[in-house]
C-alpha positions as a Markdown table, in Angstrom:
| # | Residue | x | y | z |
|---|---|---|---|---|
| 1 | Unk | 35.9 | 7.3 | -2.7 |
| 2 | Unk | 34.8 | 3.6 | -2.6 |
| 3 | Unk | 30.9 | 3.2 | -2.1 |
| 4 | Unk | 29.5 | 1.9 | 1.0 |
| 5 | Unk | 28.5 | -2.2 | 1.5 |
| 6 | Unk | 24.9 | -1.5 | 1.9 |
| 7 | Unk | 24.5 | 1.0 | -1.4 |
| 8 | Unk | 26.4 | -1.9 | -3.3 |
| 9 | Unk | 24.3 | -4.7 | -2.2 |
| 10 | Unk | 22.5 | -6.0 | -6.0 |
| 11 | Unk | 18.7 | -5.2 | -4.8 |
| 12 | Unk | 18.7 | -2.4 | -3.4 |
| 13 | Unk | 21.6 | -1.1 | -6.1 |
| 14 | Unk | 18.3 | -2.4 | -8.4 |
| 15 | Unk | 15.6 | -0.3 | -6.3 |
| 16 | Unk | 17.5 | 3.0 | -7.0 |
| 17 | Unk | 18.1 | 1.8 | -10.8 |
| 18 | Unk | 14.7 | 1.2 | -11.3 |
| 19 | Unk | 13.4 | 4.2 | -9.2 |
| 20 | Unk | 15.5 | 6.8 | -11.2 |
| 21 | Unk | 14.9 | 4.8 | -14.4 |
| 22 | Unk | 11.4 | 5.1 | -14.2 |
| 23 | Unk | 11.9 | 9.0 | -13.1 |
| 24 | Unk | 14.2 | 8.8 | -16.4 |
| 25 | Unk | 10.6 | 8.3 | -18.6 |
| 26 | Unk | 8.4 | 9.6 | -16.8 |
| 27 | Unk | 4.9 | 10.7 | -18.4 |
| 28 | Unk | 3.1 | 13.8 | -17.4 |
| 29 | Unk | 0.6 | 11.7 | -16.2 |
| 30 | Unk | 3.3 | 9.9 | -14.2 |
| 31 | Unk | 4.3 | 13.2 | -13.0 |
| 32 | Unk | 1.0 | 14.1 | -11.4 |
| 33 | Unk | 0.3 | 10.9 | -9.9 |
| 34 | Unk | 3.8 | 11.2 | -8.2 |
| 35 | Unk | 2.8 | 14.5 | -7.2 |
| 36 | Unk | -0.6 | 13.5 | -5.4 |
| 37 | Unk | 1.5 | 10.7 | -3.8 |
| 38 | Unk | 3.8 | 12.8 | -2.0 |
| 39 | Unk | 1.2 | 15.0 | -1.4 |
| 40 | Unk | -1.1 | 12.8 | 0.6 |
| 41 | Unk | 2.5 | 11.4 | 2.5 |
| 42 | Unk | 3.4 | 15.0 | 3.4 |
| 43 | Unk | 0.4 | 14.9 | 4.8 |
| 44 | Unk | 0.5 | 11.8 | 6.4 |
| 45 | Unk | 3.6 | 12.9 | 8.1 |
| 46 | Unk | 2.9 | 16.5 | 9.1 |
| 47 | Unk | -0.8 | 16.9 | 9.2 |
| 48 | Unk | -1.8 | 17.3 | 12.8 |
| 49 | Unk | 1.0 | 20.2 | 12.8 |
| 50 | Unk | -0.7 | 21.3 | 9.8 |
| 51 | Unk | -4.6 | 21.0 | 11.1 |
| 52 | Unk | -5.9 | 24.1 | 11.8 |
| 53 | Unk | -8.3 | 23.2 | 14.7 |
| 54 | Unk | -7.8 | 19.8 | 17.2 |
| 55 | Unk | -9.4 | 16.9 | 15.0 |
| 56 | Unk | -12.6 | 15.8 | 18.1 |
| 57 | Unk | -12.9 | 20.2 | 18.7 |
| 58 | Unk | -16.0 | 21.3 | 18.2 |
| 59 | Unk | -15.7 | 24.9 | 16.3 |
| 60 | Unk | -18.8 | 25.9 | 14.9 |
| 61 | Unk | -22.8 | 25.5 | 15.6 |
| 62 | Unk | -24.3 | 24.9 | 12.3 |
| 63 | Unk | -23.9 | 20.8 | 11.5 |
| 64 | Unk | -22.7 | 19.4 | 7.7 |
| 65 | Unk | -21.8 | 23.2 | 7.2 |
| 66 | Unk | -20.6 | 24.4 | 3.6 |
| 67 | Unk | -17.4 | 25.4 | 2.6 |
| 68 | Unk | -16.4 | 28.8 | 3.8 |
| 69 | Unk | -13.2 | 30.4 | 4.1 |
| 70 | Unk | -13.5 | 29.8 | 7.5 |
| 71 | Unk | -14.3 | 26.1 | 7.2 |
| 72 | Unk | -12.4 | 25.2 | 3.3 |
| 73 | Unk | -14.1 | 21.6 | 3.6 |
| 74 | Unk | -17.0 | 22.4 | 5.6 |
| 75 | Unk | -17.9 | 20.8 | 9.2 |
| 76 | Unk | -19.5 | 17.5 | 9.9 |
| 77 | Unk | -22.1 | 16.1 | 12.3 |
| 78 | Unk | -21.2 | 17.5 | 14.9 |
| 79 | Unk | -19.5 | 20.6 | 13.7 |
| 80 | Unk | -16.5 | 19.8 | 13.8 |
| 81 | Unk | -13.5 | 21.0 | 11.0 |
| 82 | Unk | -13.4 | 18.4 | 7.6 |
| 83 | Unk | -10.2 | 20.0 | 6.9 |
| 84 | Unk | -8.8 | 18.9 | 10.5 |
| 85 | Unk | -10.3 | 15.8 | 10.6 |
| 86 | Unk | -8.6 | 14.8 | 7.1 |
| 87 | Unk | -5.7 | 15.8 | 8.1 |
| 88 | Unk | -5.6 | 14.1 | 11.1 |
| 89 | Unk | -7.3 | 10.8 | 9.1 |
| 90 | Unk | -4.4 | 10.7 | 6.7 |
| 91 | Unk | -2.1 | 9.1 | 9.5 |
| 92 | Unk | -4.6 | 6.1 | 9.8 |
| 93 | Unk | -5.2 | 5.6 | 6.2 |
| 94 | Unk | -1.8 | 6.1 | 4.6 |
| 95 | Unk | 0.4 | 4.4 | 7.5 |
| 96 | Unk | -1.5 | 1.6 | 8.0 |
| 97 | Unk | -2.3 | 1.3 | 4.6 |
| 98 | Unk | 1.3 | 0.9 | 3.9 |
| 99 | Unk | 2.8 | -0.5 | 6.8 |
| 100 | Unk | 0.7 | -3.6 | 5.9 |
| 101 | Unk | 1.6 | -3.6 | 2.0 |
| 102 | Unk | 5.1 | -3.4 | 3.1 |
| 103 | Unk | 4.6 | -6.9 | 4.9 |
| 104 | Unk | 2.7 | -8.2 | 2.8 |
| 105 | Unk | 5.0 | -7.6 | -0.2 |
| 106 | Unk | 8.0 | -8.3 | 1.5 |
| 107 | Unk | 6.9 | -11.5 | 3.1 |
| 108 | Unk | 5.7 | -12.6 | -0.3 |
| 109 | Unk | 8.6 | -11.8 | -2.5 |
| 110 | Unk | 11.0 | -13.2 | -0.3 |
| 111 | Unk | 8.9 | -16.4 | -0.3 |
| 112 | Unk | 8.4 | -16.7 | -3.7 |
| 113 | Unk | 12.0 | -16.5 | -4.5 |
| 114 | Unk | 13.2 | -18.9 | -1.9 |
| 115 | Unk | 10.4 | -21.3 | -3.3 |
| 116 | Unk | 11.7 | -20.8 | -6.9 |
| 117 | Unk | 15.1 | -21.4 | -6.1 |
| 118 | Unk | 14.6 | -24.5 | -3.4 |
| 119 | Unk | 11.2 | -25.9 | -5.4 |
| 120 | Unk | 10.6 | -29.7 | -5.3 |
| 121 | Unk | 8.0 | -30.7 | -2.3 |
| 122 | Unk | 8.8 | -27.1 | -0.5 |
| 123 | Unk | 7.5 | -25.1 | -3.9 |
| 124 | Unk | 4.4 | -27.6 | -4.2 |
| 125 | Unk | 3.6 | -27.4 | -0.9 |
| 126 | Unk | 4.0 | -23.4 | 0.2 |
| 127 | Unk | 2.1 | -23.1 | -3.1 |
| 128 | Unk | -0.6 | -24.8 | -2.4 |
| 129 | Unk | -0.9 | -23.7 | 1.3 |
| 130 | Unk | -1.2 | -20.0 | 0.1 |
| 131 | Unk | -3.7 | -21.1 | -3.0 |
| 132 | Unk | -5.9 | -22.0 | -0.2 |
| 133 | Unk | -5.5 | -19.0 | 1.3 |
| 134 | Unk | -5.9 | -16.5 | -1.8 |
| 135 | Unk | -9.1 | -18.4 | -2.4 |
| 136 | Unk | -10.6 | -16.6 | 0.5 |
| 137 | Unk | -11.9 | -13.2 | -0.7 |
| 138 | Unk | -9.7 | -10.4 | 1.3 |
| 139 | Unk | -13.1 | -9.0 | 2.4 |
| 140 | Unk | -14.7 | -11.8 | 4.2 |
| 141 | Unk | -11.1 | -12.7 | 5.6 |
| 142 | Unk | -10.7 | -9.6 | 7.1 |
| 143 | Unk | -14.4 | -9.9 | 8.3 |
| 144 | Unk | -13.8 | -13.1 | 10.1 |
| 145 | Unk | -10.3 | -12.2 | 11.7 |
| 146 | Unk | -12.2 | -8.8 | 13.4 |
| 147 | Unk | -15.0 | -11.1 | 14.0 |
| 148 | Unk | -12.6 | -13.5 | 15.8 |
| 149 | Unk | -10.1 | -11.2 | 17.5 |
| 150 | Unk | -11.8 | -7.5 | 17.7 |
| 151 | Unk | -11.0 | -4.5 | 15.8 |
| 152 | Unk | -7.2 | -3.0 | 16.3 |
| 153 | Unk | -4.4 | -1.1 | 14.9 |
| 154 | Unk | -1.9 | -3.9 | 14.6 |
| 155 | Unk | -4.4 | -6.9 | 13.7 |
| 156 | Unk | -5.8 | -4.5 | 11.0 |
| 157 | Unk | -2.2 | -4.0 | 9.6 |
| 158 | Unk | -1.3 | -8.2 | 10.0 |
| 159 | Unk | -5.3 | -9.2 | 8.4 |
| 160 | Unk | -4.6 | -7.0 | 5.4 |
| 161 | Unk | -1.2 | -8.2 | 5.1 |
| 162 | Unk | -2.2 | -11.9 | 5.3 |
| 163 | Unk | -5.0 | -10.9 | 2.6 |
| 164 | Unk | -2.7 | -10.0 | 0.5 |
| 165 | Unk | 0.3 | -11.6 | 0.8 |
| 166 | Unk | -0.8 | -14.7 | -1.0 |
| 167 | Unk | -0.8 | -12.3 | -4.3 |
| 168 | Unk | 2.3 | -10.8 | -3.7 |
| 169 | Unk | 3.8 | -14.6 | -3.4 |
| 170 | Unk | 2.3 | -15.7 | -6.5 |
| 171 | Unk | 3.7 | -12.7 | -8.6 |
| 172 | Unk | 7.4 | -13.1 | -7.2 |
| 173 | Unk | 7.5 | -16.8 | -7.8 |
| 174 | Unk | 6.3 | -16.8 | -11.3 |
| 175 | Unk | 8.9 | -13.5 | -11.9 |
| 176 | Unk | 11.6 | -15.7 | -10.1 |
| 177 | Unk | 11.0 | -18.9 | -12.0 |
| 178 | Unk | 11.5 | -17.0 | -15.1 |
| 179 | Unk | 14.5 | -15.2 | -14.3 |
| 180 | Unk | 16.2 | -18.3 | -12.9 |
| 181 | Unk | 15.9 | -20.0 | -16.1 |
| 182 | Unk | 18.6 | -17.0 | -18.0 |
| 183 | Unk | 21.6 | -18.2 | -18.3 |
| 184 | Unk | 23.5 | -16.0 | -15.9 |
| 185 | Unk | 21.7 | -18.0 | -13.4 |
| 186 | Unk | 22.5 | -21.1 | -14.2 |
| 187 | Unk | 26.1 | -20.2 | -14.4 |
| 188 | Unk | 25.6 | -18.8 | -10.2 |
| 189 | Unk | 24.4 | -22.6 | -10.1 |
| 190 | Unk | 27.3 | -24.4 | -12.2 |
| 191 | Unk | 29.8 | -21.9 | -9.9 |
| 192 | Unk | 28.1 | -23.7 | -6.5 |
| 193 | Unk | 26.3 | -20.5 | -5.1 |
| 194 | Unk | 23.9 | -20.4 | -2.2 |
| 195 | Unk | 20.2 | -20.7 | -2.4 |
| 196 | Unk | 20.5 | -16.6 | -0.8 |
| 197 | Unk | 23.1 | -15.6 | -3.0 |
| 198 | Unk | 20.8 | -16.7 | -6.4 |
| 199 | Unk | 17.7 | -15.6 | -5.0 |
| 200 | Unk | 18.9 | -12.2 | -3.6 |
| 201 | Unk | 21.5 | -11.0 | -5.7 |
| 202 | Unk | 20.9 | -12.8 | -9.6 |
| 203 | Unk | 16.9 | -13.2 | -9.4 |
| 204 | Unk | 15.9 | -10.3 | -7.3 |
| 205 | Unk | 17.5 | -7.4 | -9.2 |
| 206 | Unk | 15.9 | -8.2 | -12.2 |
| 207 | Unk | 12.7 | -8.5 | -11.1 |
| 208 | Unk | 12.4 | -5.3 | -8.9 |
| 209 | Unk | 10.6 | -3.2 | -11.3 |
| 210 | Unk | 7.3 | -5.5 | -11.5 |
| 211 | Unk | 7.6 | -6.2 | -8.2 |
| 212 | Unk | 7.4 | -2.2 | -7.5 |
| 213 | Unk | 4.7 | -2.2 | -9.6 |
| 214 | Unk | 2.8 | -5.3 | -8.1 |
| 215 | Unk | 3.6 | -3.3 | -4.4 |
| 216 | Unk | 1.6 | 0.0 | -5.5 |
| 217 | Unk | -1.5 | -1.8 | -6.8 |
| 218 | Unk | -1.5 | -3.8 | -3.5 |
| 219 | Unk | -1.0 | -0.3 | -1.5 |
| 220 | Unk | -4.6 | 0.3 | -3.9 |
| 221 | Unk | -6.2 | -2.4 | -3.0 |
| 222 | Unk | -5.1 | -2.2 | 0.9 |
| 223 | Unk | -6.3 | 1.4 | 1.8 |
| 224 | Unk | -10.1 | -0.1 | -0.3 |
| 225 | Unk | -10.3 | -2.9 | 2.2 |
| 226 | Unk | -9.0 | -1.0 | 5.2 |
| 227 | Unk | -11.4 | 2.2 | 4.3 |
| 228 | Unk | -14.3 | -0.7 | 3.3 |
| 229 | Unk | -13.7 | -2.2 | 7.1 |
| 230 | Unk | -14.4 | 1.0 | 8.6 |
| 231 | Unk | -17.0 | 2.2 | 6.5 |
| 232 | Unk | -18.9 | -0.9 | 8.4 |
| 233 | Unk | -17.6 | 0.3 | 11.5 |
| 234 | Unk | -15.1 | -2.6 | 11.7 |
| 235 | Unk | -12.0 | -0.7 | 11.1 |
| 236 | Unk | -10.3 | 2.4 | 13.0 |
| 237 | Unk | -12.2 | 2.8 | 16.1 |
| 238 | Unk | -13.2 | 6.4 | 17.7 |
| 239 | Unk | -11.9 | 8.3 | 19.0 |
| 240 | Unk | -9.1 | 7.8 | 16.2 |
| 241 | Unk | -11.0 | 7.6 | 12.6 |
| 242 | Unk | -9.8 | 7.1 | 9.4 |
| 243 | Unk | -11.1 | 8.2 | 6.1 |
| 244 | Unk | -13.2 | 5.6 | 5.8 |
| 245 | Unk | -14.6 | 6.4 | 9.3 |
| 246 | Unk | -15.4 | 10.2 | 8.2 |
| 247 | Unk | -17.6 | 8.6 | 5.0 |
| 248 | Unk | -19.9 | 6.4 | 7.3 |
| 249 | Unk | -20.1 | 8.5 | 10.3 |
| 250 | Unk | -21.3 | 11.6 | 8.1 |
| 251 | Unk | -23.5 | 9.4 | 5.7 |
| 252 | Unk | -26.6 | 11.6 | 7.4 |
| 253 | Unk | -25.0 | 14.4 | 5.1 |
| 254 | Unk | -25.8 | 12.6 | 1.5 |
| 255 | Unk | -29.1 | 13.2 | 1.2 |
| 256 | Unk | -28.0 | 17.4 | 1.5 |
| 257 | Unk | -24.4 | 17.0 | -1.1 |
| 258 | Unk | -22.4 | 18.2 | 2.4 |
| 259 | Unk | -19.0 | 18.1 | 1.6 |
| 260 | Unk | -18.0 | 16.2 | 4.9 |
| 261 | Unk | -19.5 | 13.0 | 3.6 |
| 262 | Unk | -17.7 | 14.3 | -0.4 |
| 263 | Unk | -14.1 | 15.2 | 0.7 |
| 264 | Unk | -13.2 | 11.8 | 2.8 |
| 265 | Unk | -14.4 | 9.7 | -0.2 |
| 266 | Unk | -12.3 | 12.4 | -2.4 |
| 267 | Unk | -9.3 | 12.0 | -0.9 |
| 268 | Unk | -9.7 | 8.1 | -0.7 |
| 269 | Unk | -10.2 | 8.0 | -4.6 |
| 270 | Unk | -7.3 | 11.0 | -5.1 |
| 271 | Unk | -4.7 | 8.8 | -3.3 |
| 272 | Unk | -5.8 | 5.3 | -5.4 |
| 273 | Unk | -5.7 | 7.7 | -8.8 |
| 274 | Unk | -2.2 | 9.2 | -7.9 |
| 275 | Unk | -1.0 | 5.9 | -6.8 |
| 276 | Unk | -2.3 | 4.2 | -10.2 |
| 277 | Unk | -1.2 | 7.1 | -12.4 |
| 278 | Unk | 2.1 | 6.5 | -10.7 |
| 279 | Unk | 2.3 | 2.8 | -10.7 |
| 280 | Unk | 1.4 | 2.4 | -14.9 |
| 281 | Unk | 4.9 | 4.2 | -15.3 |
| 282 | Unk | 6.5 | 1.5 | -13.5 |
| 283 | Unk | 5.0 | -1.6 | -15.7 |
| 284 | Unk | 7.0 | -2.4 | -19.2 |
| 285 | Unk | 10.2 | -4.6 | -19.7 |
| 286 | Unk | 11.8 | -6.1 | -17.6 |
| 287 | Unk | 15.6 | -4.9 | -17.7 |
| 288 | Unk | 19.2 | -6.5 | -16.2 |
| 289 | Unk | 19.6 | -4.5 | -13.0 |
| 290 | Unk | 23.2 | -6.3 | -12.4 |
């Protein structure tokens, strides 16, 4: 039985290679970072069925309760369930988080290899262009485009992209300009191949595996700036809330140790952990994916 067009095509043939090489060697540390991954995107994906009480419900009197069996993460300000709220949180964090690294990678890669292929005054100039723009800090670019345009879902996903998409570009073209010196490119070249063909089907495959490891630690430093924006009160905006949101609207709790102000920052610092554990199995040699 012939395999379909799509499972043939060279990069993503060259995702699955690398994915189920890297499952192939995978370290027990590996293993438990992978573990808290899909933990926190089960989560992401099933958590309001999950949530034992309605995220905004107020369920109990006493305010910054402690854990009980009643209450595993305790209650907040306003006494409402931590465990809920995470729950519920996890959709803003997570999703957005990686709807935006998505873009941003995406956008970048493909840009950096059509800019290694085409160079000349295109290369220069797209380079430059974007050296400008990574000279901005992500921060205080994401500061001036809520400043500029107010706080929402989709601008927060397209600032964080833009923040980081510079990055992403600078990775791929340097990986790309590499590859596309080997010979087996230079023979696509001497056969007259498209500027698509040699990017997407010669270059890309054997780059994927960097690329997937530049994508996680960009996923890292996403969900910091997007939980950073609403710790300020910039990012999600009630009644929706993020896990940033649960940190800085229960801040009144640190002076007492209440776990609603602990468990948000918890879970932001599990997911970048089991991300990073995750990620370090996916850096090494770089290997023919063709």
């Amino acid at each position: 039985m012939s395999s379909s067009p799509l499972a043939s095509f060279p990069p993503l043939r060259a995702l699955t290679g690398a994915l189920a090489g890297a499952w192939s060697t995978m370290s027990p540390a590996a293993l438990l970072g992978l573990a808290i991954v899909v933990f926190w995107l089960i989560v992401t994906l099933a958590g309001p069925s999950l949530s034992p009480h309605d995220a905004s419900a107020i369920v109990d009197a006493d305010v910054f309760g402690s854990i009980s069996w009643q209450f595993p993460l305790g209650t907040d300000y306003l006494g409402r369930d931590m465990l809920s709220r995470i729950l519920y949180g996890a959709r803003y964090t997570v999703a957005l988080a990686l709807a935006a690294t998505v873009l941003a990678s995406a956008t970048g890669t493909l840009l950096g290899l059509y800019a290694a292929v085409a160079g000349g005054w295109f290369d220069a100039s797209l380079s430059r262009a974007l050296d400008a723009l990574i000279s901005i800090p992500s921060k205080m670019f994401a500061l001036m485009m809520v400043a500029s345009f107010g706080s929402s879902v989709p601008l927060l996903i397209i600032t964080a992209a833009l923040g980081f998409m510079p990055g992403a570009y600078r990775i791929a073209r340097a990986l790309a300009v590499n590859v596309q010196a080997l010979d087996f490119v230079e023979a696509a070249k001497a056969r007259g191949e498209g500027m698509a063909y040699i990017g997407c089907v010669e270059i890309l495959p054997n780059m994927i595996r960097p690329v997937l490891a530049d994508f996680g630690l960009r996923f890292v430093f996403t969900v910091l700036l997007l939980s950073g924006l609403s710790f300020l009160s910039l990012g999600v905006q009630p009644p929706d809330a993020d896990w940033g949101s649960l940190v800085r609207e229960n801040i009144g709790g640190l002076s007492e140790g209440a776990p609603a102000v602990l468990m948000p920052a918890l879970a932001i610092a599990s997911l970048t952990i089991g991300v990073n554990l995750l990620i370090d199995n996916l850096r090494g040699k770089r290997k023919d994916a063709r």
